[in-house]
C-alpha positions as CSV (number, residue, x, y, z in Angstrom):
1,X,47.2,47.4,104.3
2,X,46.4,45.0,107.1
3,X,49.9,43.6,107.1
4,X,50.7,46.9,107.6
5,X,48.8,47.8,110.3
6,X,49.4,44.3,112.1
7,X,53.5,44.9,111.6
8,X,52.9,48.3,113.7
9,X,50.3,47.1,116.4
10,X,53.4,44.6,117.1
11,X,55.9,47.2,116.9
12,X,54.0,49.1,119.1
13,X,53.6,46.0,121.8
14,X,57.0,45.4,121.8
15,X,58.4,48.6,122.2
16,X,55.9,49.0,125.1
17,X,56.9,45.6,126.6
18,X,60.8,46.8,126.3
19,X,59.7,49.9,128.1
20,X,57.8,48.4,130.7
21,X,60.7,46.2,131.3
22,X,63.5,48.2,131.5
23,X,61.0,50.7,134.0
24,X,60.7,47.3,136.3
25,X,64.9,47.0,135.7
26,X,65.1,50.4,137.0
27,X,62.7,50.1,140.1
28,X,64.8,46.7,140.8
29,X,67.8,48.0,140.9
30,X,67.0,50.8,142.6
31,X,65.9,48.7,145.6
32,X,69.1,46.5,145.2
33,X,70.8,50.1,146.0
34,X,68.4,51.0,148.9
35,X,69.6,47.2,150.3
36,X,72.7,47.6,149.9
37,X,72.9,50.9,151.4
38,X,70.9,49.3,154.9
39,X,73.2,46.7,155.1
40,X,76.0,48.8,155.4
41,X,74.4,51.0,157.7
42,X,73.3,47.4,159.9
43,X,76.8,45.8,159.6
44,X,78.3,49.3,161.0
45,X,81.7,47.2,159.9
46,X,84.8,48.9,159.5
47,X,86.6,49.4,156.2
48,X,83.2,47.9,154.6
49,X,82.4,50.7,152.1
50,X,84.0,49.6,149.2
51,X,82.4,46.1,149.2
52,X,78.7,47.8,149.7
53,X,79.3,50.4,147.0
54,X,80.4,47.5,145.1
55,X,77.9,44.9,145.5
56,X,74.9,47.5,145.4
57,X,76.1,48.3,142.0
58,X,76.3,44.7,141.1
59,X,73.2,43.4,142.3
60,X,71.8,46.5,140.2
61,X,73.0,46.1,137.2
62,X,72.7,42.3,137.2
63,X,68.6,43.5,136.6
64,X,69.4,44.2,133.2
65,X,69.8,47.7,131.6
66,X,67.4,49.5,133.9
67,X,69.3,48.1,136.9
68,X,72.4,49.4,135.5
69,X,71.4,52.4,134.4
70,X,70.1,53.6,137.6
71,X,73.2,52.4,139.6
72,X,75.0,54.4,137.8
73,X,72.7,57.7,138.7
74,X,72.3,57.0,142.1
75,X,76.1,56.3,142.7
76,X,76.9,59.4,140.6
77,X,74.5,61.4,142.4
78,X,76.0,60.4,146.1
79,X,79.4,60.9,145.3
80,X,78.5,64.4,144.0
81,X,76.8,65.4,147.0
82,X,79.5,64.0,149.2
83,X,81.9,66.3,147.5
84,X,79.7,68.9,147.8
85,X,79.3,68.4,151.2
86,X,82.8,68.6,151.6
87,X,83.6,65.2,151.5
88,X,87.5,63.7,149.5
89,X,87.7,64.0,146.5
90,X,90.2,60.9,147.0
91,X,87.5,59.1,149.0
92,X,85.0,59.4,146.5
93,X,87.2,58.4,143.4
94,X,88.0,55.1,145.3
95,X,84.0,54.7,145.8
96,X,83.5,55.1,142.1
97,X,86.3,52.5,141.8
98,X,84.4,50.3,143.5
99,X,80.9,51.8,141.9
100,X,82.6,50.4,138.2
101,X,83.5,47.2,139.6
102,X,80.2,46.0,140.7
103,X,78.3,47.9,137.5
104,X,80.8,45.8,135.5
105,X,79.8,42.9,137.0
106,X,83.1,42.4,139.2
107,X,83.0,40.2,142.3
108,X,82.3,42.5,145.0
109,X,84.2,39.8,147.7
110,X,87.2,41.7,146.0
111,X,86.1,44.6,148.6
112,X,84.5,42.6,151.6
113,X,86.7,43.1,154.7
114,X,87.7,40.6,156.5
115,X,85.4,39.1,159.5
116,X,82.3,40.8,157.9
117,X,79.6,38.4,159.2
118,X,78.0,36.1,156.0
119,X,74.7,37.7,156.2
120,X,75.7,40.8,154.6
């Protein structure tokens, strides 16, 4: 009976420790999006959208589960609303493009324009 009850108490810690984590995965990577997004909006750089949709995704789901999980919401929900708010269609299909590549864990240099200055 006390094997018993010891084999659940650790269940129970480990399952709470998984949760815990994957909750700190998720807060992570939803910064890594925020940054992501404020560089783009610093840089102001032409033709740079695909590389920050792409290495805001990336830098999310390199946090683990959490991180990729919520990169996927967050880039989900944007395009949605940029449809919705009458954005492309086309345009946002080519930002999900680049939204997969980073979640993927593709290079997102595949997407950096030319002359973008190193800090971003």
């Amino acid at each position: 009976m006390k094997l018993l009850l010891a084999g659940i108490v650790l269940i129970l810690i480990v399952e709470t420790n998984a949760e815990v984590e994957w909750w700190l995965e998720t807060a992570q990577g939803a910064f890594d999006m925020w940054q992501a997004y404020s560089d783009m909006k610093d840089a102001n750089w032409k033709n740079s959208d695909k590389y920050f949709h792409a290495r805001g995704n990336y830098d999310a789901a390199q946090r683990g589960p959490g991180g990729q999980w919520i990169a996927e919401v967050i880039s989900d929900t944007r395009e949605w609303l940029d449809i919705k708010r009458g954005g492309s269609p086309a345009d946002s299909a080519a930002d999900q493009i680049a939204n997969n590549w980073g979640r993927e864990g593709g290079d997102p240099n595949v997407f950096r324009p030319e002359g973008l200055p190193d800090e971003f």
